[in-house]
C-alpha positions as CSV (number, residue, x, y, z in Angstrom):
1,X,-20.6,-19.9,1.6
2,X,-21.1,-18.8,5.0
3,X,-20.5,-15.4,6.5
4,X,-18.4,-17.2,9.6
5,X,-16.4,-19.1,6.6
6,X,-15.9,-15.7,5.0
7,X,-14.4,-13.7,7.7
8,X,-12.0,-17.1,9.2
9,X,-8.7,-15.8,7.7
10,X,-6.0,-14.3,8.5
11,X,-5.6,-12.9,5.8
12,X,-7.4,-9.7,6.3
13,X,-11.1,-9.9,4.8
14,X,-12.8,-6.0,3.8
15,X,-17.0,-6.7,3.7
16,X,-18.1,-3.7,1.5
17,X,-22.0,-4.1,3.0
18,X,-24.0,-1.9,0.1
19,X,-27.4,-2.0,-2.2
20,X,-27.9,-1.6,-5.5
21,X,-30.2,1.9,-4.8
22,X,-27.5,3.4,-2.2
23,X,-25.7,6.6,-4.6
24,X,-23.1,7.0,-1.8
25,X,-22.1,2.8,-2.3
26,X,-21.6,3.4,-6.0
27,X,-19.1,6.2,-4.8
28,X,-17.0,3.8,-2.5
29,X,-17.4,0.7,-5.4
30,X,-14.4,2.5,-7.4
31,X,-12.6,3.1,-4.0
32,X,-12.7,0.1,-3.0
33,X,-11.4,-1.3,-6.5
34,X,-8.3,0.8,-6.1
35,X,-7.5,-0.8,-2.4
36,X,-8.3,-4.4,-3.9
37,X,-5.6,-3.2,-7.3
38,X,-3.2,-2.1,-4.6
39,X,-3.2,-4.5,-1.5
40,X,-3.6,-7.7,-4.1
41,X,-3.2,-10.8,-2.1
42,X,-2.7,-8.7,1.3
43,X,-6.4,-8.2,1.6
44,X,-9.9,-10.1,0.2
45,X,-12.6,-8.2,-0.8
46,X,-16.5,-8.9,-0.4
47,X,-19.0,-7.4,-1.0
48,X,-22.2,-8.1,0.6
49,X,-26.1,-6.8,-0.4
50,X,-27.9,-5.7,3.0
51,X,-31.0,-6.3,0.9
52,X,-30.3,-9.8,0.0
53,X,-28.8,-10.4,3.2
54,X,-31.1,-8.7,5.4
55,X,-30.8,-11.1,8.7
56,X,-26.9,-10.4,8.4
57,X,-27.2,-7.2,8.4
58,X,-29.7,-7.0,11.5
59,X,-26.9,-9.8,13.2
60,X,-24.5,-7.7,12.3
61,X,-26.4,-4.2,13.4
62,X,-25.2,-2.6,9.9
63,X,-27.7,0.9,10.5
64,X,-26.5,2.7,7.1
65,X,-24.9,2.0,4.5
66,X,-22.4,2.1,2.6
67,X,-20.1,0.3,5.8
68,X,-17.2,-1.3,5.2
69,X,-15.9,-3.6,7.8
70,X,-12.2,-5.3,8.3
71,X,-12.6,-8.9,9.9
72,X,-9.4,-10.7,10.7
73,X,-9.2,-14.7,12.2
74,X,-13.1,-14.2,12.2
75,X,-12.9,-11.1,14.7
76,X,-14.5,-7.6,13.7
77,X,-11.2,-5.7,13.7
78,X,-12.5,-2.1,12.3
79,X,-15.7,-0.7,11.1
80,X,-16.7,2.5,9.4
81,X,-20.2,4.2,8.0
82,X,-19.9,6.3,5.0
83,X,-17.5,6.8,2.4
84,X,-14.0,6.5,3.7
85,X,-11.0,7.4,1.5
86,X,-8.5,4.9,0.1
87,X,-5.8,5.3,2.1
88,X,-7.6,5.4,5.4
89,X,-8.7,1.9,4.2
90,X,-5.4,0.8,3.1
91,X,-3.7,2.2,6.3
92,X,-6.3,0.1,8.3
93,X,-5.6,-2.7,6.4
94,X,-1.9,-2.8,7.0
95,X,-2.5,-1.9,10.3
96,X,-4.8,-5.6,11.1
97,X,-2.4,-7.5,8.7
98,X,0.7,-6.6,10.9
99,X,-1.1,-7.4,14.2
C-alpha cells in the first residue's frame, strides 16, 4: 500500500515512524498501544520502519526518531520527536478528529 493511500482518511491516521535498534521507540510501542486500546475506531495506527523505508523518511525529513505524526484527509496535521505521553497523543487526536 502506498504512503499517500495511507494517510487519505479522515479518519485520523497516527504514523509511529521507529527502528528496531531505537530503545526510546520500544518505550513509545506500549504507549502507543494504550492510545490504539482507547481511541479504537476514532484513530488508525501505523507504524512505519525509517530503515526499511528510508526514501520516506528523507521525503518526509523524519531527523530522529521515535516521531509520531497525525495525518488527516492526507494533510500532516501534528508532528512530534521523542517520546510523547498518552494523553498528549490522545488530546491531539481528538483535537484533528473534531476539526
Amino acid at each position: 500500500m502506498k504512503f499517500n493511500d495511507i494517510i487519505e482518511s479522515d479518519t485520523p491516521v497516527l504514523i509511529d515512524f521507529y527502528a528496531d535498534w531505537c530503545g526510546p521507540c520500544h518505550a513509545l510501542a506500549p504507549i502507543i498501544q494504550e492510545v490504539k486500546n482507547e481511541m479504537g475506531e476514532k484513530v488508525k495506527v501505523v507504524k512505519i520502519d525509517v530503515d526499511r523505508n528510508e526514501a520516506l523518511a528523507q521525503k518526509l525529513q523524519i531527523m530522529s526518531i521515535p516521531t509520531i505524526a497525525i495525518f488527516r484527509n492526507g494533510k500532516l496535521e501534528w508532528r512530534a520527536a521523542g517520546v510523547q505521553q498518552k494523553q498528549t497523543i490522545i488530546h491531539k487526536i481528538e483535537e484533528i478528529a473534531a476539526l
